[in-house]
ZADO-1210 file (C-alpha; in nm, 4 decimals, padded with zeros to 6 digits):
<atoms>
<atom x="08.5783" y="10.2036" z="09.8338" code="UNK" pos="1"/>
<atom x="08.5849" y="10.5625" z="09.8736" code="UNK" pos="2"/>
<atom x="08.8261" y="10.6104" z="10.1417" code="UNK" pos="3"/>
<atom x="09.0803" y="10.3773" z="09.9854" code="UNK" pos="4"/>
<atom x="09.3913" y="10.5437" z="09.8835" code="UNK" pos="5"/>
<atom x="09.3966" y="10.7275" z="10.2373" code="UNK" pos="6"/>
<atom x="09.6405" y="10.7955" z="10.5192" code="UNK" pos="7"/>
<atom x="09.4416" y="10.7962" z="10.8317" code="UNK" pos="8"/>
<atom x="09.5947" y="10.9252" z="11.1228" code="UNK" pos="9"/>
<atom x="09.3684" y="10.8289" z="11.4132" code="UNK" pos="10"/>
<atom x="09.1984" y="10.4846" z="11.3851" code="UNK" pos="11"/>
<atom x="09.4725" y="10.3047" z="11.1235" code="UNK" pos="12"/>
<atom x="09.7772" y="10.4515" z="11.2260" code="UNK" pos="13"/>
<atom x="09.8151" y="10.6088" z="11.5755" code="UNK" pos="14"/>
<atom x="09.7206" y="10.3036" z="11.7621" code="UNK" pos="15"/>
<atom x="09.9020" y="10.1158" z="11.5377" code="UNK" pos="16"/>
<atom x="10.1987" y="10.2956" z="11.6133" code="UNK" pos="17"/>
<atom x="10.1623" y="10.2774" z="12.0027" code="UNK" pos="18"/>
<atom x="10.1141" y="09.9352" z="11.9850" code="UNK" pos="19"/>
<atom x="10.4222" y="09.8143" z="11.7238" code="UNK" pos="20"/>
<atom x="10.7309" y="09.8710" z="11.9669" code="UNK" pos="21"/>
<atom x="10.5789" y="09.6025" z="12.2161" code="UNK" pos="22"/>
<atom x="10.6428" y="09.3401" z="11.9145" code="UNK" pos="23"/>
<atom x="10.9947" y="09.4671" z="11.8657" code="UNK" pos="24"/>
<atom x="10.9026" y="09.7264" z="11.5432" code="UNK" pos="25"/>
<atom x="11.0386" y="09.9872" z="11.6973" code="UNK" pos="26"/>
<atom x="11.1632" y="10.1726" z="11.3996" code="UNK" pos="27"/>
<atom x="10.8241" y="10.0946" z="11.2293" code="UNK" pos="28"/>
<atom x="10.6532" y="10.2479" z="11.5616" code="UNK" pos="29"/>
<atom x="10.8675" y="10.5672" z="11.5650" code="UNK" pos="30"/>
<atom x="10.7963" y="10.6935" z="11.1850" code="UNK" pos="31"/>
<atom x="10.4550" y="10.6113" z="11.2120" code="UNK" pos="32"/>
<atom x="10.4366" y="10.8499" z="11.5695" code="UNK" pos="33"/>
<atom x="10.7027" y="11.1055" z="11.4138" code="UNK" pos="34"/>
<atom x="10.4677" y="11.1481" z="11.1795" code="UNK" pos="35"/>
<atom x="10.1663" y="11.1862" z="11.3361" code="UNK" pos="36"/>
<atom x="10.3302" y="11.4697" z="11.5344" code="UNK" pos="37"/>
<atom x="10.4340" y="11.6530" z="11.1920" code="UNK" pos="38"/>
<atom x="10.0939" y="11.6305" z="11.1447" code="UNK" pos="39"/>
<atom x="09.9803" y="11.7804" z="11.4398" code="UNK" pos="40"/>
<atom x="09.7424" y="11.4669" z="11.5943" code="UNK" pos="41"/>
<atom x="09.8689" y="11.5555" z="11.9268" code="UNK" pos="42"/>
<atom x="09.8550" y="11.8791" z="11.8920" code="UNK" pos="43"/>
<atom x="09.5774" y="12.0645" z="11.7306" code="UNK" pos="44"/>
<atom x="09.3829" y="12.0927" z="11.9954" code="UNK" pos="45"/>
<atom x="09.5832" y="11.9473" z="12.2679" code="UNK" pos="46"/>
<atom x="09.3410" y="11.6742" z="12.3802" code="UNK" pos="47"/>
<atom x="09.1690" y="11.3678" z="12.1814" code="UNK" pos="48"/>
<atom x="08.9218" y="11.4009" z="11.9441" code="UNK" pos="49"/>
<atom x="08.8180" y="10.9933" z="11.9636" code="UNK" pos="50"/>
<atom x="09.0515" y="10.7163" z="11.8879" code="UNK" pos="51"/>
<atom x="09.3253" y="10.9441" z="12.0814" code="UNK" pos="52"/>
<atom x="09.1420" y="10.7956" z="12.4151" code="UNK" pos="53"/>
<atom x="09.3599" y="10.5411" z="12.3684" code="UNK" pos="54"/>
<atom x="09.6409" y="10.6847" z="12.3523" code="UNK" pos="55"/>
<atom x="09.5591" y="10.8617" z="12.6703" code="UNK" pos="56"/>
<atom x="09.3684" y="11.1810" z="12.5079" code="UNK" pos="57"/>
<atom x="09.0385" y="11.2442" z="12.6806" code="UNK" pos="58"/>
<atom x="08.7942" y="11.3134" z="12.4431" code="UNK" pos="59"/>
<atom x="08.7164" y="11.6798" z="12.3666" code="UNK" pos="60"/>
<atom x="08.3662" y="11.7648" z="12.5775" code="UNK" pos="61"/>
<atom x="08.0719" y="11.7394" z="12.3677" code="UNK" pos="62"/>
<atom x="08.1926" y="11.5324" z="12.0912" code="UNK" pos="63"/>
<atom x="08.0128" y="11.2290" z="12.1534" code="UNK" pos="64"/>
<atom x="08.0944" y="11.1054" z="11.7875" code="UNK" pos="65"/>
<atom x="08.2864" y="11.2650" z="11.4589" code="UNK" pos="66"/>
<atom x="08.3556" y="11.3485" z="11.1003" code="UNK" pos="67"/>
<atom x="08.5970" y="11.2925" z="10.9082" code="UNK" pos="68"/>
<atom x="08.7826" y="11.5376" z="10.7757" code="UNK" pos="69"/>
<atom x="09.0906" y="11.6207" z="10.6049" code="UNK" pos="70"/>
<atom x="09.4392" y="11.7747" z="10.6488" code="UNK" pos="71"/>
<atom x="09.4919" y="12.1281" z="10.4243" code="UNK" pos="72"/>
<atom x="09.7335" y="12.0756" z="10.1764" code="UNK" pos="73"/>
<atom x="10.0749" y="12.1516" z="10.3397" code="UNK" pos="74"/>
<atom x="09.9942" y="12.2481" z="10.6885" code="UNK" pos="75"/>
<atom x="09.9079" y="12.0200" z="10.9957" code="UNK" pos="76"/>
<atom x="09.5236" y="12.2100" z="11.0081" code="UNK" pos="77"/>
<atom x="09.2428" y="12.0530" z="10.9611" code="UNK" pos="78"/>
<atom x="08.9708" y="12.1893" z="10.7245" code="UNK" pos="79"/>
<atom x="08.6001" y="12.0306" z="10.9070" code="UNK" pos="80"/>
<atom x="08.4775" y="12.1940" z="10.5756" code="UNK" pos="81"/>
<atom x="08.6032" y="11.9337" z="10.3992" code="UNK" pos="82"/>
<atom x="08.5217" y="11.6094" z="10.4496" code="UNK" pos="83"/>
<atom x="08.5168" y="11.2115" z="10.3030" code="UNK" pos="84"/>
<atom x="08.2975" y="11.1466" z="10.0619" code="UNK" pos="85"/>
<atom x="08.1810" y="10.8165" z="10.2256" code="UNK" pos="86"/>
<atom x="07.7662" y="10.8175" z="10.1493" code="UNK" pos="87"/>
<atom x="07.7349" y="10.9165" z="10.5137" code="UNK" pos="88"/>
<atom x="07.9770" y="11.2315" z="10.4721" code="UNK" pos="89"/>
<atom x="07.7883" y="11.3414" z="10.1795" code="UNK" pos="90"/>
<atom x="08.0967" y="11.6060" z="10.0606" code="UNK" pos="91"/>
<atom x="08.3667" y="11.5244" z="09.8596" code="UNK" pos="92"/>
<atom x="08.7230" y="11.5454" z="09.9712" code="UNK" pos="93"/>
<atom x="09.0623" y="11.6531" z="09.7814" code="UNK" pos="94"/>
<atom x="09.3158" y="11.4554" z="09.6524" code="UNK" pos="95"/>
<atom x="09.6487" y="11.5468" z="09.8517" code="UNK" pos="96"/>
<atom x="09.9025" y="11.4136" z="09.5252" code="UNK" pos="97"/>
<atom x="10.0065" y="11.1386" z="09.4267" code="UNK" pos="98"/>
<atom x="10.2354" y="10.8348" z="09.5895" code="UNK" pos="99"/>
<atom x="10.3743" y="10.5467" z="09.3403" code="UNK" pos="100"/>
<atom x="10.1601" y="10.6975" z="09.0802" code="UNK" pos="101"/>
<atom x="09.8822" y="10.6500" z="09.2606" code="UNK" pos="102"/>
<atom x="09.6128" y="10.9864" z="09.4083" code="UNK" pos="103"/>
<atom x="09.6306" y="10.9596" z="09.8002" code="UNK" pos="104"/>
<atom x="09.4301" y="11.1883" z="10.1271" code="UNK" pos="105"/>
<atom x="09.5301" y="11.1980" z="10.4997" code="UNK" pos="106"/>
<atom x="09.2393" y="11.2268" z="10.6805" code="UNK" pos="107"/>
<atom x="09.1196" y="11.2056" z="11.0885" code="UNK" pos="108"/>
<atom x="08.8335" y="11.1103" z="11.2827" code="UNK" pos="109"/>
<atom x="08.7792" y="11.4776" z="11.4449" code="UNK" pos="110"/>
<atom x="08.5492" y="11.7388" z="11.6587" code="UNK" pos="111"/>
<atom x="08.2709" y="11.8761" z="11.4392" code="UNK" pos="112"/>
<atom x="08.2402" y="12.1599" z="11.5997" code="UNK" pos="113"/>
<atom x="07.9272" y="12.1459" z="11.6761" code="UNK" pos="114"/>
<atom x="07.7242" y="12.0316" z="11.9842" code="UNK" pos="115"/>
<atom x="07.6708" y="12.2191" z="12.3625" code="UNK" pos="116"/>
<atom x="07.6058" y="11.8363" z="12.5671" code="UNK" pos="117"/>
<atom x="07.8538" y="11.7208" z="12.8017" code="UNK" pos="118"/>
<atom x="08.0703" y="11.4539" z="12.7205" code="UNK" pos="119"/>
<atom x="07.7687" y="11.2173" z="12.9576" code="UNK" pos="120"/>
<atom x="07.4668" y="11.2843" z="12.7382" code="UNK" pos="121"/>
<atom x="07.6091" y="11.0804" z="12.4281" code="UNK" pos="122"/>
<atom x="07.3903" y="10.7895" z="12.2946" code="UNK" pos="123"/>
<atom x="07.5184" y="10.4295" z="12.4659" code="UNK" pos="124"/>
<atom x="07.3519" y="10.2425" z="12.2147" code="UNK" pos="125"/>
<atom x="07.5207" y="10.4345" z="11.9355" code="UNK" pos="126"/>
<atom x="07.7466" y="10.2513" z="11.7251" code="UNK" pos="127"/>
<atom x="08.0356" y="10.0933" z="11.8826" code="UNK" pos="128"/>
<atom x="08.3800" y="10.2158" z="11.7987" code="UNK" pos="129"/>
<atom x="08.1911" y="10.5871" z="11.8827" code="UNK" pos="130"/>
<atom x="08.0960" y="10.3909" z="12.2332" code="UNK" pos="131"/>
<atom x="08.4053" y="10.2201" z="12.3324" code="UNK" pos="132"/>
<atom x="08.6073" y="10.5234" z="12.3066" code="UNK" pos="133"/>
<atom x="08.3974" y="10.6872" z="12.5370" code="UNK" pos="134"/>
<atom x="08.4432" y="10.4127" z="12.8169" code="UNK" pos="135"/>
<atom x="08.7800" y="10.5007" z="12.8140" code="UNK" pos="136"/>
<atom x="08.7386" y="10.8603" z="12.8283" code="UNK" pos="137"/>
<atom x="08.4428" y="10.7980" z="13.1395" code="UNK" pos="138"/>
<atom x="08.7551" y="10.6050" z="13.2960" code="UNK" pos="139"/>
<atom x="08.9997" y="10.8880" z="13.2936" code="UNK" pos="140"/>
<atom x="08.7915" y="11.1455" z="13.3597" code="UNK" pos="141"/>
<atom x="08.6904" y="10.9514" z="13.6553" code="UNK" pos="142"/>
<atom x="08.3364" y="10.8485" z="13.5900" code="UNK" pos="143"/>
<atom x="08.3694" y="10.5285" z="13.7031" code="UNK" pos="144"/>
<atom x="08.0436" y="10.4320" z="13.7215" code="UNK" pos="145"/>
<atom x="07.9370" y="10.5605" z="13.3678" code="UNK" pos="146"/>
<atom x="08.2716" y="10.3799" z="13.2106" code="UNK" pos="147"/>
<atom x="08.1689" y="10.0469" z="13.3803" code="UNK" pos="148"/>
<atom x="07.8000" y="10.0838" z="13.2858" code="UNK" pos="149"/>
<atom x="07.9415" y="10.1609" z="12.8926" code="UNK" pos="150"/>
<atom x="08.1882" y="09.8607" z="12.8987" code="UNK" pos="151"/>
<atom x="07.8717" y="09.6174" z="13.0417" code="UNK" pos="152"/>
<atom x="07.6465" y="09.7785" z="12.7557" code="UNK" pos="153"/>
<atom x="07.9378" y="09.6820" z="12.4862" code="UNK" pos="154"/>
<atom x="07.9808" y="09.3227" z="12.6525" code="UNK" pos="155"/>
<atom x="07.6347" y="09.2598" z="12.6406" code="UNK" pos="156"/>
<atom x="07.5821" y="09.3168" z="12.2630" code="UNK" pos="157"/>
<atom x="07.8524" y="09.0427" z="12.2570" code="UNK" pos="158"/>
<atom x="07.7397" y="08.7712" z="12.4626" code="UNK" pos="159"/>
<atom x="07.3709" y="08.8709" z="12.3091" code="UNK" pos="160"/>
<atom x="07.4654" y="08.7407" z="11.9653" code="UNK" pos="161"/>
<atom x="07.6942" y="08.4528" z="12.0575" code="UNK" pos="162"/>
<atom x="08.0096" y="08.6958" z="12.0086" code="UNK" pos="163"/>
<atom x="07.9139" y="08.8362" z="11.6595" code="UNK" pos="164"/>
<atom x="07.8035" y="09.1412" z="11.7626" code="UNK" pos="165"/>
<atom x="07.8099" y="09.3473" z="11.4694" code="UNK" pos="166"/>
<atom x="08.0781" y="09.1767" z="11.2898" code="UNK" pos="167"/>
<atom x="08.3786" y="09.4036" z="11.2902" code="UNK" pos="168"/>
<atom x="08.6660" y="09.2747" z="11.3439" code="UNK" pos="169"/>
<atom x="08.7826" y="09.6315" z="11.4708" code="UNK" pos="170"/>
<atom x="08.5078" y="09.6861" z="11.7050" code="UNK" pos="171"/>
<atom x="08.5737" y="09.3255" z="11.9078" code="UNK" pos="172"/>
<atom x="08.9285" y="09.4812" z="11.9614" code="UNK" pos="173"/>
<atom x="08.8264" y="09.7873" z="12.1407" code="UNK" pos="174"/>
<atom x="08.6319" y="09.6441" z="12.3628" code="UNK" pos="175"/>
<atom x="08.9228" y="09.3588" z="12.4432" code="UNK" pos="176"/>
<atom x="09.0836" y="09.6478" z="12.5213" code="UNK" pos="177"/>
<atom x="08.8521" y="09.8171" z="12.7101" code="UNK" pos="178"/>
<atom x="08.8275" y="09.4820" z="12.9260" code="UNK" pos="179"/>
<atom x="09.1785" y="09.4535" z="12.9646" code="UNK" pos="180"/>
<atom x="09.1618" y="09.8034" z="13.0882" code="UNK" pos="181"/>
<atom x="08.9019" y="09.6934" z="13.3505" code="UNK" pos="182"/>
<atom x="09.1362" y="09.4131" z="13.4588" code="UNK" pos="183"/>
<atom x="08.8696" y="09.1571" z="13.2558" code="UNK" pos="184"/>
<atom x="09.1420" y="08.9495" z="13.0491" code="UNK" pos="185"/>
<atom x="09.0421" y="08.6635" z="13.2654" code="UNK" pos="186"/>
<atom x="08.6914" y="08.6248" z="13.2332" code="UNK" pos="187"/>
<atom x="08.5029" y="08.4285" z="13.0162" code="UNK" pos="188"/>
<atom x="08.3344" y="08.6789" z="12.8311" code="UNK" pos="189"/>
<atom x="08.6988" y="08.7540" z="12.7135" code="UNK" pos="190"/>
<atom x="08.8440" y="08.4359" z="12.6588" code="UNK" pos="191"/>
<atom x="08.5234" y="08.3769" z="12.3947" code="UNK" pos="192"/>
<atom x="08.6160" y="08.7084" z="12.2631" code="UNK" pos="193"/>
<atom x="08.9447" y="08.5994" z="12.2287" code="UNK" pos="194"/>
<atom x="08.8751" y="08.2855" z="12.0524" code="UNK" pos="195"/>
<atom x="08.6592" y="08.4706" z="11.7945" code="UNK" pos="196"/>
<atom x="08.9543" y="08.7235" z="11.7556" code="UNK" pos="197"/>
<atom x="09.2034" y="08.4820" z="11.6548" code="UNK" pos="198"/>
<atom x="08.9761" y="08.2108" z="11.4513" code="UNK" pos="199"/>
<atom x="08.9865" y="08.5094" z="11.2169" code="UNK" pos="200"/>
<atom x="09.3692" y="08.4937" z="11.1289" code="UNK" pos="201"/>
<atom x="09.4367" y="08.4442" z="10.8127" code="UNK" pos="202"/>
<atom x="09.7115" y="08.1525" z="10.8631" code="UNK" pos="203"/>
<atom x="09.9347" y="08.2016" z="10.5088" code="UNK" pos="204"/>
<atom x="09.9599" y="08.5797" z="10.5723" code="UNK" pos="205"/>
<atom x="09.8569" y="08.6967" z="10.9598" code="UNK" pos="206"/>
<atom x="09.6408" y="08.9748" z="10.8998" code="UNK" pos="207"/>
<atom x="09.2709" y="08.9940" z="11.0817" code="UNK" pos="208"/>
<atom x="09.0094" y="09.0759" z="10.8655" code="UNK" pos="209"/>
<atom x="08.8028" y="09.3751" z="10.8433" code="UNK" pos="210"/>
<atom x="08.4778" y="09.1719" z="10.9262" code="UNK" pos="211"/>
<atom x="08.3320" y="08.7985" z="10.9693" code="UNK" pos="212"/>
<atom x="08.0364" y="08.6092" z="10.9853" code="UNK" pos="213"/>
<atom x="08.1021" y="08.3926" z="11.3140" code="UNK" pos="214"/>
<atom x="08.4035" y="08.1669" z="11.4652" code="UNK" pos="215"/>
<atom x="08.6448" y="08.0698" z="11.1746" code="UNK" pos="216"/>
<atom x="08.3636" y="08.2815" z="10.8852" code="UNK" pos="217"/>
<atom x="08.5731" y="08.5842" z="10.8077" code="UNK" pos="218"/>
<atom x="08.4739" y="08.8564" z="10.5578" code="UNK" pos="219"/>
<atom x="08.6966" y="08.9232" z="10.2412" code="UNK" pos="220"/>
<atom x="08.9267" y="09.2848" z="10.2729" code="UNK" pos="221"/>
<atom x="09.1506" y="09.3863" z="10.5544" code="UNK" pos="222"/>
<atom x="09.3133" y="09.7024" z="10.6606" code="UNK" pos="223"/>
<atom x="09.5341" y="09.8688" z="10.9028" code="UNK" pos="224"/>
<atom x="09.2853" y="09.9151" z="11.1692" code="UNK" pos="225"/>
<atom x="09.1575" y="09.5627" z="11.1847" code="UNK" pos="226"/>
<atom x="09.5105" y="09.4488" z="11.2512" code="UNK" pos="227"/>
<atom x="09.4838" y="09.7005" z="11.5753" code="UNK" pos="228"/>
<atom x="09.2218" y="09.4927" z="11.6617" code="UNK" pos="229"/>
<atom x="09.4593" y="09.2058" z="11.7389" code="UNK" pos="230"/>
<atom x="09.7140" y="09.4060" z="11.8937" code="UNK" pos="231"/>
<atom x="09.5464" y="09.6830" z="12.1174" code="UNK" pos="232"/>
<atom x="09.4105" y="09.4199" z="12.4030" code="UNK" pos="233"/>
<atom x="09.7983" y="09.2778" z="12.3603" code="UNK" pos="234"/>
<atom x="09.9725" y="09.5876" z="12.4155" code="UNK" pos="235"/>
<atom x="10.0814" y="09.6201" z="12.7936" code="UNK" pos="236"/>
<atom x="10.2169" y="09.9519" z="12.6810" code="UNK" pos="237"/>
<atom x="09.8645" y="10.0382" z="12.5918" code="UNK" pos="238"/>
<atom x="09.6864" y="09.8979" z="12.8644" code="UNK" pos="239"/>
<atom x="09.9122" y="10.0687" z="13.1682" code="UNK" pos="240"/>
<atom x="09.9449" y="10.3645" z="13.0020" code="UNK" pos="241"/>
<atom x="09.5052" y="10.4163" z="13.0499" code="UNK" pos="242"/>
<atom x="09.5487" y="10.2416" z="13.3882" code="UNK" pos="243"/>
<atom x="09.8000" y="10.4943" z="13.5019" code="UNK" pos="244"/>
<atom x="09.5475" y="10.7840" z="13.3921" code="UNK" pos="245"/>
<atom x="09.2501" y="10.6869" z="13.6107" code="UNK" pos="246"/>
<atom x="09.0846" y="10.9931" z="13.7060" code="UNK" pos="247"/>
<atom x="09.3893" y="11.2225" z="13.5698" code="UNK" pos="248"/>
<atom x="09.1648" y="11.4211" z="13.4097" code="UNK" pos="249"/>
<atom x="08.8574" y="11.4572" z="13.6706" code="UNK" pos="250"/>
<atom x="08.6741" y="11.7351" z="13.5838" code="UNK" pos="251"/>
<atom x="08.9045" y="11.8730" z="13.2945" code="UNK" pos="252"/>
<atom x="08.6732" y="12.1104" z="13.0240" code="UNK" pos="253"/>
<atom x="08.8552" y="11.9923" z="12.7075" code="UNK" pos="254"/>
<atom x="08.6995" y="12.2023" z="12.4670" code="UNK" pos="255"/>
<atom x="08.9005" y="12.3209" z="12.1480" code="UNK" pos="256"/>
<atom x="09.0003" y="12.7192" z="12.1334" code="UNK" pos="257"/>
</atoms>
């Protein structure tokens, strides 16, 4: 895999680390966060670029989706210029050093750049973890109806292919979350959610796996941000903290200087 061997700020660790102290790993949730601040996630620009949503980051304005791109070798900047070399990417990426011997990269889901639309005109057929986001930035920029129209969209693909959907573990997650966000942890299109989540649990060791194949059919590999998968929707933490930002950011132009 060509991203192995990589620190990623945004979809493995950040959410990680929001969700952790709610299951008592406190100190694990406060070096993961410290050091996503050293690194500037929070920072650099000063609003989310798309897994930040959920920490209560509106998206910036006119990134419907994202690259990935790397950190510059001691600073917290990013460098768009460089980017994964993942066959989509197309550019190869540095190697930061080495850790245990071993070459690593920290890398983010950012901004391109590029791209005039408003935050509205994105794609809601596009691929899911660039969707879901979104619903969450609609909610707390207080397009109501075009967050509720997203999170139907996202349920539908679900109860469309008997809870499958595309088979990523980390994509059912967000939109538990996005549901629990919605006050939908009761209904039934959760609950079979739910049950799909957790058939995928690897009983000897706990972790979620990165994909599966239908109730109890998981797909070898797993990696930090399938585990969010089973925390996010968990999180109360999480949840209120979107809840409490309903509208908060009505009308804000988030666009990077």
């Amino acid at each position: 895999m060509p991203c192995n061997d990589t620190y990623w700020t945004t979809s493995d660790s950040v959410p990680t680390g929001l969700t952790l102290g709610d299951f008592g790993y406190t100190n694990e949730q406060a070096a993961i966060l410290g050091r996503a601040n050293e690194l500037g996630c929070f920072r650099n620009p000063a609003s989310g670029q798309r897994y930040e949503a959920y920490c209560g980051y509106p998206i910036v304005e006119g990134n419907p989706g994202s690259i990935h791109a790397i950190f510059k070798p001691g600073s917290c900047e990013l460098d768009v210029n460089a980017k994964c070399s993942q066959p989509k990417c197309l550019n190869s990426y540095p190697i930061y050093g080495t850790l245990d011997g071993r070459p690593y990269k920290i890398q983010a889901d950012v901004w391109s750049g590029s791209g005039a639309w408003g935050f509205q005109k994105f794609n809601i057929n596009d691929a899911l973890d660039i969707v879901a986001p979104q619903c969450i930035n609609a909610y707390m920029r207080n397009e109501i109806a075009l967050a509720k129209s997203i999170l139907a969209n996202l349920i539908a693909r679900y109860t469309s292919t008997n809870y499958i959907g595309k088979g990523s573990t980390w994509q059912l997650g967000q939109v538990m979350f996005c549901m629990r966000v919605f006050q939908q942890g009761g209904t039934g299109e959760f609950h079979q959610m739910e049950k799909m989540l957790w058939s995928l649990q690897d009983q000897a060791h706990g972790w979620l796996p990165n994909g599966y194949n239908g109730p109890g059919l998981p797909r070898p590999g797993h990696n930090p941000e399938n585990q969010d998968a089973g925390l996010l929707p968990y999180s109360a933490s999480c949840v209120d903290r979107i809840r409490s930002l309903k509208g908060a950011f009505a009308g804000a132009p988030l666009i990077p200087e």
